[in-house]
C-alpha positions as CSV (number, residue, x, y, z in Angstrom):
1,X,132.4,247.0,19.9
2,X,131.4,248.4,16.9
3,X,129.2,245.4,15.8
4,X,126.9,246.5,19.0
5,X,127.3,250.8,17.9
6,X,125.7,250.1,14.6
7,X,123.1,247.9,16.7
8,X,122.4,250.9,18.6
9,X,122.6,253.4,16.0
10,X,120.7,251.0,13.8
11,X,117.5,250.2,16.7
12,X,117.5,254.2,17.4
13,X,117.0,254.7,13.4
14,X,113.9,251.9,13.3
15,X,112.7,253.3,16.3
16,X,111.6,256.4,14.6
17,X,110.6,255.3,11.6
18,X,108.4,253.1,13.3
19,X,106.8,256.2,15.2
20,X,106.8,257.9,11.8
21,X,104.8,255.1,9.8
22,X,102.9,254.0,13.1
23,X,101.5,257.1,14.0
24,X,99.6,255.4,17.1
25,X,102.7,253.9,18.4
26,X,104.2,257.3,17.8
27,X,105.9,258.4,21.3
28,X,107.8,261.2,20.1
29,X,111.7,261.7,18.7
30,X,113.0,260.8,22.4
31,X,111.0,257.9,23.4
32,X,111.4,256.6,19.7
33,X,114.7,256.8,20.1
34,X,115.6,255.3,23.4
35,X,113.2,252.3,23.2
36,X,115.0,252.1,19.8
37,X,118.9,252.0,21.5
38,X,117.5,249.4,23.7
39,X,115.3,247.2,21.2
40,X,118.8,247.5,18.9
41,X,120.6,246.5,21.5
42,X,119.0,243.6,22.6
43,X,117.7,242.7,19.0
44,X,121.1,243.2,16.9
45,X,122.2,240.5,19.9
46,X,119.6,237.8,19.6
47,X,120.0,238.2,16.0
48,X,123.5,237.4,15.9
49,X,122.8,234.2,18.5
50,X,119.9,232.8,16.2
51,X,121.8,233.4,12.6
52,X,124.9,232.1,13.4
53,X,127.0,233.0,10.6
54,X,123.9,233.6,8.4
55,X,123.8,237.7,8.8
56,X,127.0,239.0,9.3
57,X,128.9,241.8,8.9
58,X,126.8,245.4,8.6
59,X,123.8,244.2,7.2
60,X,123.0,242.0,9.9
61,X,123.7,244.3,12.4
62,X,121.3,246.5,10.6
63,X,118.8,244.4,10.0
64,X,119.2,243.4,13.8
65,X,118.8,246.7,15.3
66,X,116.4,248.2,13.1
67,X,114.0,244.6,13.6
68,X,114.8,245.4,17.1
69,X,114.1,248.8,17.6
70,X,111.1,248.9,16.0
71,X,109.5,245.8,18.1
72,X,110.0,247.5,21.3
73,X,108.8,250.7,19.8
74,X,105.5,248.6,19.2
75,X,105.8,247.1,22.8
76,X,105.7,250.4,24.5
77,X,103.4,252.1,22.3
78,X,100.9,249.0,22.8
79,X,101.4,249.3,26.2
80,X,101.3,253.0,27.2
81,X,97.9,253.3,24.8
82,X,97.0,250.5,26.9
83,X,97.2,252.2,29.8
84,X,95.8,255.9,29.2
85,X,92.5,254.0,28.4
């Protein structure tokens, strides 16, 4: 349970530094942060599956979530600049 909190915490954290570094991906602190929760979620997860024993402990979770939250930060920037065009 607390593997998948620092996920989270961890997805919500790349999440906005994405937005902060990627200023056209930028969706503001809220957005950032919840496509962040989810990406870390979902990426801390498929992290863990793929690495097997390779990352684990906090780093890996870390390294998951922030991966994670970042990418679908970049999904739904891509996407909602796609469609305001």
């Amino acid at each position: 349970m607390e593997g998948l909190l620092v996920n989270l915490l961890a997805g919500a954290a790349g999440g906005n530094a994405a937005g902060f570094s990627l200023k056209n991906l930028d969706q503001g602190v809220i957005v950032n942060s919840i496509a962040g929760i989810v990406g870390g979620g979902v990426g801390g997860q498929i992290l863990s599956m793929i690495a097997g024993g390779g990352l684990e402990g906090i780093v890996g979770q870390i390294a998951g979530g922030g991966v994670g939250g970042a990418g679908v930060l970049a999904i739904v920037g891509i996407v909602k600049n796609a469609l305001a065009k």
